[in-house]
C-alpha positions as CSV (number, residue, x, y, z in Angstrom):
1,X,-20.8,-15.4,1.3
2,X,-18.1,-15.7,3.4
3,X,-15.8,-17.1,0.5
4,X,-17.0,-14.2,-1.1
5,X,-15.7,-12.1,1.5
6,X,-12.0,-13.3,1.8
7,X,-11.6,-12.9,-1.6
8,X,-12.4,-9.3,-1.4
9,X,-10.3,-9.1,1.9
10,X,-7.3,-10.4,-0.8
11,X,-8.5,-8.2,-3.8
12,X,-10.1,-10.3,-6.0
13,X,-13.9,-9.3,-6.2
14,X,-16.4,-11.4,-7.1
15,X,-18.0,-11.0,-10.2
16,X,-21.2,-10.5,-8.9
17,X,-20.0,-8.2,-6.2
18,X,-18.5,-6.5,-9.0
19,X,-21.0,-3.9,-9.9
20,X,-22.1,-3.5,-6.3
21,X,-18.5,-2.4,-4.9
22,X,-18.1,-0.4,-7.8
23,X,-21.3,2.1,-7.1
24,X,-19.9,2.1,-3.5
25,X,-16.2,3.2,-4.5
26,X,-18.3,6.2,-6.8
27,X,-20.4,6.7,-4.1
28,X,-17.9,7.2,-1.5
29,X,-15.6,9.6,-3.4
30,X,-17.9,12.4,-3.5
31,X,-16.7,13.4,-6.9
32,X,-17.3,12.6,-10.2
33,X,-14.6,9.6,-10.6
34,X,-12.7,8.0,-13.7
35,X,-12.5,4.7,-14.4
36,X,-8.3,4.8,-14.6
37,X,-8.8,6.5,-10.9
38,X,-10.3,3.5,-9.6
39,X,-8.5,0.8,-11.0
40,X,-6.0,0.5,-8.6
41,X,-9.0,0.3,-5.8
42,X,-10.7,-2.2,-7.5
43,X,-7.7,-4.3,-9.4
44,X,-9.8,-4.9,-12.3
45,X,-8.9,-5.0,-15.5
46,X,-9.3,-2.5,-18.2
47,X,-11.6,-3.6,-20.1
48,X,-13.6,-5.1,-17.4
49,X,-13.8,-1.8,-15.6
50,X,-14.8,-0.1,-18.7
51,X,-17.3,-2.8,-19.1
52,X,-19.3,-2.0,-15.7
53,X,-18.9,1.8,-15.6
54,X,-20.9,1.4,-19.4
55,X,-23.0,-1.1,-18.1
56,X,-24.2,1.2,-14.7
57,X,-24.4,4.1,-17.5
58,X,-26.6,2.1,-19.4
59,X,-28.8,1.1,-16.4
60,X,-29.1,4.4,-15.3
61,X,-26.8,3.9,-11.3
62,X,-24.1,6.6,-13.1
63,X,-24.4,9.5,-15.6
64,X,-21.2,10.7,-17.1
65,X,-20.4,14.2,-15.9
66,X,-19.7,17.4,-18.1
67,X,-16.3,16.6,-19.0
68,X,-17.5,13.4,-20.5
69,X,-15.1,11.2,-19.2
70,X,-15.8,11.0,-15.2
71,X,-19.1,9.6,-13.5
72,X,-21.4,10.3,-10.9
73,X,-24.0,8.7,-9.2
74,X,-27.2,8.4,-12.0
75,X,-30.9,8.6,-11.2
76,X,-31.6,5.0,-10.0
77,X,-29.0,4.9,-7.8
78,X,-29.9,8.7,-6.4
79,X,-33.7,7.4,-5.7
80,X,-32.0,4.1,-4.0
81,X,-30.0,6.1,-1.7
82,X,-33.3,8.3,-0.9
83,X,-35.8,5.2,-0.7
84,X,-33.2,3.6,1.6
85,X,-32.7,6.9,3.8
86,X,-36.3,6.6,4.0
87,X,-36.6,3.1,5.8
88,X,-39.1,2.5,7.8
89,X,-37.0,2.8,11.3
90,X,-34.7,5.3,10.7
91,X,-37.6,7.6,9.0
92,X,-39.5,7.1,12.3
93,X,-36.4,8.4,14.3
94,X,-35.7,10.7,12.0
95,X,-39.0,12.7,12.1
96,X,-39.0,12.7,15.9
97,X,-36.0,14.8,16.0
98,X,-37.2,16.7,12.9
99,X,-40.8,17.5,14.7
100,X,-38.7,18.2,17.8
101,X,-37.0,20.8,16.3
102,X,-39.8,21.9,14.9
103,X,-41.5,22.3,17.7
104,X,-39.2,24.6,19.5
105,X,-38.8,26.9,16.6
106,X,-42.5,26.7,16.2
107,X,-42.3,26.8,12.2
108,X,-42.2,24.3,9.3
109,X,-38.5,22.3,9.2
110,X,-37.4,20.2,6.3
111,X,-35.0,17.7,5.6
112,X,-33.7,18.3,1.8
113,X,-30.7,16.3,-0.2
114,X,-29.1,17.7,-3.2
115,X,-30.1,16.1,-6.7
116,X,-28.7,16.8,-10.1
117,X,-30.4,19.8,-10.9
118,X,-31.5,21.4,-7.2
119,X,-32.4,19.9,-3.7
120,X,-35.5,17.5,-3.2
121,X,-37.2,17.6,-0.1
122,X,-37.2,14.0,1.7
123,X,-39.1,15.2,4.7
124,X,-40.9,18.1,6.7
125,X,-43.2,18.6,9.7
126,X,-45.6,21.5,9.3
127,X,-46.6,24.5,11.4
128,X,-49.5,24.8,13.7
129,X,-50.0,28.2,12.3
130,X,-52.9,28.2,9.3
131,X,-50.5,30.6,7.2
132,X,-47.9,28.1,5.8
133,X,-45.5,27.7,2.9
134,X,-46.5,24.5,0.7
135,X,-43.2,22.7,0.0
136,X,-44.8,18.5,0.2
137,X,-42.1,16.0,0.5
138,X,-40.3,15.4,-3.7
139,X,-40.7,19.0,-4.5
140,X,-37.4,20.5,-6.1
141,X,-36.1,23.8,-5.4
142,X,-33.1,25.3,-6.9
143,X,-29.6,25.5,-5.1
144,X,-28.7,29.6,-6.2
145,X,-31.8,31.2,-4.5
146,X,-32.6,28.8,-1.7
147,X,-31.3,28.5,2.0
148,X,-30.4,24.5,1.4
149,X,-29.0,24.9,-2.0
150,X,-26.7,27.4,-1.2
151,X,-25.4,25.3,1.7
152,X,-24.8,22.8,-0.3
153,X,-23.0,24.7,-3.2
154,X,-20.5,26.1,-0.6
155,X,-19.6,22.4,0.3
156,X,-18.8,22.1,-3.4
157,X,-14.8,21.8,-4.5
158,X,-14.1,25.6,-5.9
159,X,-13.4,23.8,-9.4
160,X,-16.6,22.6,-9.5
161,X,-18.4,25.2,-7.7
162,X,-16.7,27.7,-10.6
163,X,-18.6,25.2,-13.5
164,X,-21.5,25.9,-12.1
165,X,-21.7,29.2,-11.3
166,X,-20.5,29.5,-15.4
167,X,-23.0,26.8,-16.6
168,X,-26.1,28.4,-14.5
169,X,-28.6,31.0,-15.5
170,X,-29.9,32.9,-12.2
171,X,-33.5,33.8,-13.0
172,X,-34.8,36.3,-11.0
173,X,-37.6,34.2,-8.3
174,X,-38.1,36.7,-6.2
175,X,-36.8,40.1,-4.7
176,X,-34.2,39.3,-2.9
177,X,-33.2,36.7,-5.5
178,X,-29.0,37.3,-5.7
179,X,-28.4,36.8,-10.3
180,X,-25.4,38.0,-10.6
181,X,-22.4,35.6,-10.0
182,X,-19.8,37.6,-8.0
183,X,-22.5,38.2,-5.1
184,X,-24.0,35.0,-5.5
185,X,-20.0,33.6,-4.9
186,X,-19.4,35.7,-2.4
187,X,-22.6,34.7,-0.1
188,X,-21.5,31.2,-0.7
189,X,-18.5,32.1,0.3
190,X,-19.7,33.7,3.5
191,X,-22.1,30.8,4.1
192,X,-19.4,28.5,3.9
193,X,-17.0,30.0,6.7
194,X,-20.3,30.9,9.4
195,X,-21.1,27.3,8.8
196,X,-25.1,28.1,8.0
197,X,-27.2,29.4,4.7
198,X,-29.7,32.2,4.8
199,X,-32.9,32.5,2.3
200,X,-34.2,36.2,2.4
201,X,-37.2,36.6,0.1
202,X,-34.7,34.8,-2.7
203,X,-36.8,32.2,-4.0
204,X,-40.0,32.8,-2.6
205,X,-42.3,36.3,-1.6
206,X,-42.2,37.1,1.8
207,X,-40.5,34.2,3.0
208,X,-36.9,33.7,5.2
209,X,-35.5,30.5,5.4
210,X,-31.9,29.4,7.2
211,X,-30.3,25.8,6.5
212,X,-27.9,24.3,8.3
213,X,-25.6,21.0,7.1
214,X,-26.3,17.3,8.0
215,X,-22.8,15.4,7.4
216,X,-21.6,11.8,7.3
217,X,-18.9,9.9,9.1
218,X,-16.3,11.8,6.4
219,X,-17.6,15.6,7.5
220,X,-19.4,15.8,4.0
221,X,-22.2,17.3,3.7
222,X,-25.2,14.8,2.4
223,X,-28.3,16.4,3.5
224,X,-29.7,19.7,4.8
225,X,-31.7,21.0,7.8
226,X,-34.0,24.0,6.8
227,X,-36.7,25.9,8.5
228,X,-38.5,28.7,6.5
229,X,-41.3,30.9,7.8
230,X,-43.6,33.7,6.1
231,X,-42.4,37.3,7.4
232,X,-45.5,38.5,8.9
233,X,-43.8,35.7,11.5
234,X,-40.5,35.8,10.9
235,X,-37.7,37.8,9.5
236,X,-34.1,36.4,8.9
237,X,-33.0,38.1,12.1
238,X,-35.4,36.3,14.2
239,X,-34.9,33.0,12.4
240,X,-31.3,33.0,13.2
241,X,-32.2,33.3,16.8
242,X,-32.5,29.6,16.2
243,X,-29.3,28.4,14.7
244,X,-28.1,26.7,17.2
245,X,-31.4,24.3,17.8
246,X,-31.0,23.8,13.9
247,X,-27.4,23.1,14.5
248,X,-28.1,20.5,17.5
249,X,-30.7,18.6,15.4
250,X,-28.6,18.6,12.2
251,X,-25.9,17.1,14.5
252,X,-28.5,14.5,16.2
253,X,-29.1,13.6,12.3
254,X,-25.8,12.8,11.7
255,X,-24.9,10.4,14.1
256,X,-28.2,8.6,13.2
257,X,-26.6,8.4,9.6
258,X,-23.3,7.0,10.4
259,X,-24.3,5.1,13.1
């Protein structure tokens, strides 16, 4: 291993560090990446770059994005970077600060990360109160009509936050659900400059919701801190009474990430 190493340190990669470093450099860009964009990173060859990006493809750790030519992270290596999230130790600190918060709001908190198609929920710690919203831990909830979704879209690059607002059909979940795409921009928009998302009866009946960003060690955005609450309980104006625990915890989260 240590041979291994100083080669890297020199730019020759290992062959079989190869694939490894190369769903790191993907990972860490953010963005859909080609292969010419990381061959000077990397100082593989052609072909042999070519040769690992089909191979991940293949294997499902990158999908090709729309434009067919640039890849993002694929569905195995999404569930490895939520199975390893979840280890054991950091889960355990990780729900303390999550039932913390929690327990100051007094209403249900989850921890969400943004897939492919919406945002999963990788962890929650419920209400006391018998009236609750069932969202269990792997359930998928769209990004235009939920609180974390649309925090995530405004961390999006406006190129690619255009695509999808063009590629996406907003059906109608509920009655505040926003469908039509100059609003729906425009809240992102919003939601992007007071730093925190609001859910007002959007994707669900009688149900607020406010989500607040959980970053990594580059200030992007990999995660979401969300608490949502019937309205017999709580309205968004009450709920935002609480941004700032949201905020606090969401920044607690982060260092435990980078750290």
């Amino acid at each position: 291993m240590p041979d291994d190493y100083a080669h890297q340190q020199q730019g020759q990669i290992p062959t079989n560090l190869r694939l490894l470093v190369l769903l790191e450099e993907v990972a860490k860009a953010g963005v859909p990446v080609t292969p010419t964009a990381l061959k000077d990173v990397l100082n593989l060859p052609k072909p042999t770059l070519h040769r690992l990006f089909n191979t991940a493809e293949a294997e499902g750790f990158l999908q090709k994005d729309i434009d067919g030519r640039s890849y993002g992270p694929g569905p195995r290596l999404r569930q490895l970077s939520l199975r390893t999230a979840s280890s054991q130790r950091m889960r355990t600190v990780r729900l303390a600060i999550l039932r913390s918060v929690a327990d100051k709001i007094g209403e249900t908190c989850n921890i969400a990360t943004p897939d492919r198609d919406g945002m999963t929920y990788l962890d929650r710690v419920e209400t006391h109160w018998p009236l609750r919203i069932q969202l269990p831990i792997g359930t998928q909830v769209p990004f235009y009509c939920t609180a974390s979704g649309k925090m995530y879209l405004s961390s999006l690059r406006p190129a690619y936050l255009e695509r999808y607002l063009a590629a996406t059909t907003f059906d109608p979940r509920a009655p505040g659900t926003i469908v039509d795409k100059t609003a729906l921009k425009a809240e992102i928009d919003a939601t992007r400059k007071r730093g925190y998302a609001t859910d007002d009866q959007e994707f669900m009946d009688d149900m607020a919701a406010i989500a607040v960003p959980i970053l990594d060690d580059q200030d992007r955005l990999v995660s979401t801190l969300s608490v949502h609450a019937p309205l017999q309980r709580h309205d968004l104006t009450s709920l935002r009474q609480h941004v700032g625990d949201l905020q606090t915890a969401a920044q607690e989260l982060s260092i435990l990430i980078q750290s």
